[in-house]
N, C-alpha and C positions, 0 to 999 in steps of 0.2 A: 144486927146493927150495920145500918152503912155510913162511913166517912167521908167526909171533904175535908180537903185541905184547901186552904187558902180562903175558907169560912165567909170572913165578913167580908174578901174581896169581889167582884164587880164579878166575876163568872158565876163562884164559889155561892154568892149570895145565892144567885139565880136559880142554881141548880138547888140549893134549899128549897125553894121556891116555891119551884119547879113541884119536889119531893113531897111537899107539903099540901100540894094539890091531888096528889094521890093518896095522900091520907098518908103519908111512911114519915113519922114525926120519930124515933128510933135512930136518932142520926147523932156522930158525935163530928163539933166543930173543931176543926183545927185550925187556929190562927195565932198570928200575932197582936192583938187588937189595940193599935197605936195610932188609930186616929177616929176623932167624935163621927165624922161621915160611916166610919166603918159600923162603928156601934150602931148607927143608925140603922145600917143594912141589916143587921140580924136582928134590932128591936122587933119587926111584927112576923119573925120568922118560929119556927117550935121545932125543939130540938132536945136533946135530951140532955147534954155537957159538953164542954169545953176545953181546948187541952191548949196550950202554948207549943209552937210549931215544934223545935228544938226540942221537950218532953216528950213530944209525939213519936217522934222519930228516935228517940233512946227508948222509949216504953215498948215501942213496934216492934225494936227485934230483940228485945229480950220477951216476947211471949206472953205479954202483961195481958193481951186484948183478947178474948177469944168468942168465937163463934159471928165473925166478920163475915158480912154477906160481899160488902162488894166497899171498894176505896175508889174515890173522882179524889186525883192526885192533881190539884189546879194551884195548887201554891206555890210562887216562883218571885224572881225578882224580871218583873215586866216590861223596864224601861229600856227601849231602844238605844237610849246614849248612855244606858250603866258602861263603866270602861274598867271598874275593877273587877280584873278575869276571878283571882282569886275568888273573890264575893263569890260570883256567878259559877265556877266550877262547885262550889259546894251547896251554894242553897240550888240551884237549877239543875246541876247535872248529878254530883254524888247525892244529893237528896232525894233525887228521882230514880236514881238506879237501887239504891234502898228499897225504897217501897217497890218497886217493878219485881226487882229479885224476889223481898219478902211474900207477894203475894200471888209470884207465878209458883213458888214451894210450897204454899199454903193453901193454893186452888183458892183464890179470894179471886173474885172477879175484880179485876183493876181496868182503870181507864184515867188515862192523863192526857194533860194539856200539852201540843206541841203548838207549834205556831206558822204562820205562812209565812213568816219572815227568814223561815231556812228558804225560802226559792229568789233570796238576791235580787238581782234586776230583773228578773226573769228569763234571762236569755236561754236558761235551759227548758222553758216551760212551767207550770203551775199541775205538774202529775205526781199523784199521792204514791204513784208504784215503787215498789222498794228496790227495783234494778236502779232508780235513776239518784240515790243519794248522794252518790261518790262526782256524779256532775253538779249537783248545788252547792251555790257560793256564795253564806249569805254574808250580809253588805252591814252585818255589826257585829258584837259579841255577845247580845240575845238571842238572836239568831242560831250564832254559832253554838251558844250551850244546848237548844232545843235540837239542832240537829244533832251532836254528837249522841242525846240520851237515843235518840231514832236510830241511830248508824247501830247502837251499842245492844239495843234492842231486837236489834236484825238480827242480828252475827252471835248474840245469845242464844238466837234459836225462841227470844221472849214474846216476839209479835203474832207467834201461834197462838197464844195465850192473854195476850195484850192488848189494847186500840188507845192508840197514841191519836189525837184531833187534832190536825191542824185547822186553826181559828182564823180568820181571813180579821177584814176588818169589821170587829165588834160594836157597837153601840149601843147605848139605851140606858135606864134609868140603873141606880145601883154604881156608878160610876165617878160619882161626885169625888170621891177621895182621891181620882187619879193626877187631881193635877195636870202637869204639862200634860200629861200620857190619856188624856179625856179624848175622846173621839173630837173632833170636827164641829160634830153637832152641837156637843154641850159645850163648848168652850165660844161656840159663833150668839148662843142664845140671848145671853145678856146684852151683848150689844144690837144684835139684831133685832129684839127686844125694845131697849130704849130707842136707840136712832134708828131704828131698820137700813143700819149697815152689817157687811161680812167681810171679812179679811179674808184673805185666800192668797196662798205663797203664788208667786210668780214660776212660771216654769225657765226651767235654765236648757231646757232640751228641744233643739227646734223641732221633732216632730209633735209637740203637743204646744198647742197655744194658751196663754195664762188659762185656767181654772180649768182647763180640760185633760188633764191629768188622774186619769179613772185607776179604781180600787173596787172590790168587792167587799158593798157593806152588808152587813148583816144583822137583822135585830138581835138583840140579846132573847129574846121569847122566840126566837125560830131557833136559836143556837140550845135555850134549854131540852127542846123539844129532839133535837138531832141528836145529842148527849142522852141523852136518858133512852132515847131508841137502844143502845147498845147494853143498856144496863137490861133490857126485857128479850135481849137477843144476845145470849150470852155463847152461841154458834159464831158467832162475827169477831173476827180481831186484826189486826194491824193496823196499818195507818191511814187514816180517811180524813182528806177536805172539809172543812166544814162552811161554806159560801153558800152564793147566791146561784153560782156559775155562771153571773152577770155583771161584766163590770160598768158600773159609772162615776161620772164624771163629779169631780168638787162645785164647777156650777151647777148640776144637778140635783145636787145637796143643798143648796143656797137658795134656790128657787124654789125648792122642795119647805125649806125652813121659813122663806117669806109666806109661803101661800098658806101652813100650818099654822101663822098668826096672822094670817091674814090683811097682810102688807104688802108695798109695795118700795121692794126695798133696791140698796145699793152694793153692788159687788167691789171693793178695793183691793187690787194684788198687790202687796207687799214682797219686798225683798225676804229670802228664807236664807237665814243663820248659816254663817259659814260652814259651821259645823254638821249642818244637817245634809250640805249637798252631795258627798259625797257618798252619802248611804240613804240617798234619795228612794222610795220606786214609785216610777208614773206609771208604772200600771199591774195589779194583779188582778185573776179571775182566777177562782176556785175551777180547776178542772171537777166535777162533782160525778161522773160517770160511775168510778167504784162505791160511793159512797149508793146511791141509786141501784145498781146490783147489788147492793146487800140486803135490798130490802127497806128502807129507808126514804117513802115518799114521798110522805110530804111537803106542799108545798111553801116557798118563801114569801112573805108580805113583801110588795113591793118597795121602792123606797120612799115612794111619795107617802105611802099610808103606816111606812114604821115610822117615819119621821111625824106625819101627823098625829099615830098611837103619843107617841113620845113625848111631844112639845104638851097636846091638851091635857095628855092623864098625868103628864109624872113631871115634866121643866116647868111647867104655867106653876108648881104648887110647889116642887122640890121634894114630891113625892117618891116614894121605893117602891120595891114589889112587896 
């Protein structure tokens, strides 16, 4: 049997997906399932049952589950402006060190979600190597719970045994329930959609000019494909990138989303929430080089054609995978 956590969520779904396309339907979902978008994502998914996160996690180390091939530990609390550490020390960090301990004692093949938002502004860089964790300094307290399970992982001695994914920036169908936390894309479509305008935050930083402000996007179907590489190369562990190793720009996104509906639209910068500029970043790119030495080659859709996959097969309908 192999596990996911974080089931009906927007990774968790995918890596279903994903699983399902190899025929491995032997999967038990872990989630909390509190919202109708989520249900949605595991309707046309097969799977074998279902556990509520918190059962999961008390059934796991008392020895309930056995003969577990491998656990995708993606279930977290994901919002960049969460501010309650507590919350986030236990569902993020103690919950993840749970499962890491239980299934490097167990010999379970594990693989968890870490995030690109442990590398801050970037000023230290975007490198997956584990000498450089003690210089990042990320710029919330999502961030900060994903790096400490990393740091804790190291110093275990667990990343022998381990691959921790940092996810750059996600998008794609399966996502609808995120709300604020919705990529770019799917929160621009409605309106670029009706009016063929985009909102796009102003930059507050003069070396980038409004909308030039670049990220490394990433489809969710190139992100399933890079994840499941480690589950069939079970030699590979610690912590790896998971980007484009290219970053672009929010007009590049916008132009990308007019030309996918075939519009000829309007870009509007808007003022960005005080609250957000202090844990701003204008710019990440996946350093992807370790990830590429492990064996791990193939290629990323571009963005013009993840964004055109996107908008025709799954926003035009509000379709899933």
């Amino acid at each position: 049997m192999i596990v996911v956590t974080g089931a009906a969520g927007f990774i968790g779904s995918a890596v279903i997906w994903g699983l399902n396309l190899r025929k491995e339907h032997d999967i038990l979902a872990v989630d909390t399932i509190d919202d109708p978008q989520k249900k949605l994502n595991l309707a046309p998914l097969k799977y074998t049952g279902t556990v509520e996160k918190d059962a999961f996690r008390d059934q796991l180390c008392t020895g309930k589950y056995k003969g577990l091939r491998a656990i995708f530990h993606l279930g977290a609390i994901s919002s960049t402006t969460e501010n309650n550490w507590e919350l986030l020390n236990d569902v993020n960090v103690q919950y993840s060190k749970d499962i890491i301990e239980y299934c490097v004692q167990k010999n379970i093949r594990i693989i968890y979600a870490s995030s690109a938002a442990v590398y801050g502004d970037g000023s230290s860089g975007y490198t997956d190597s584990e000498q450089m964790f003690e210089a990042l300094q990320p710029l919330n307290l999502y961030g900060r719970s994903k790096l400490l399970v990393d740091t804790w992982a190291r110093d275990k001695g667990f990343l022998k045994r381990a691959v921790g994914l940092r996810y750059f920036n996600v998008f794609g169908p399966n996502e609808y329930h995120k709300g604020t936390m919705q990529s770019v894309i799917a929160k621009s479509f409605p309106l670029a959609y009706e009016r063929g305008e985009i909102r796009l935050f102003k930059s507050y930083n003069p070396a980038y000019a409004h909308g030039e402000q670049k990220r490394d996007f990433v489809y969710i179907k190139d992100v399933v494909r890079a994840t499941l590489f480690f589950l069939d190369h079970s030699a590979q562990s610690g912590i790896f990138n998971i980007g484009t190793g290219v970053a672009r720009s929010w007009n590049d996104v916008a132009h990308a989303l007019f030309s996918a509906l075939n519009k000829k639209g309007t870009i509007t910068y808007v003022d960005m929430p005080e609250a957000l500029r202090g844990q701003y970043q204008y710019f990440t790119e996946a350093n992807i080089s370790k990830l590429r030495a492990a064996g791990c080659n193939d290629s990323f859709e571009t963005l013009e054609d993840s964004i055109t996959n996107y908008v025709q097969d799954y926003l035009l309908g509000n379709h899933h995978l």
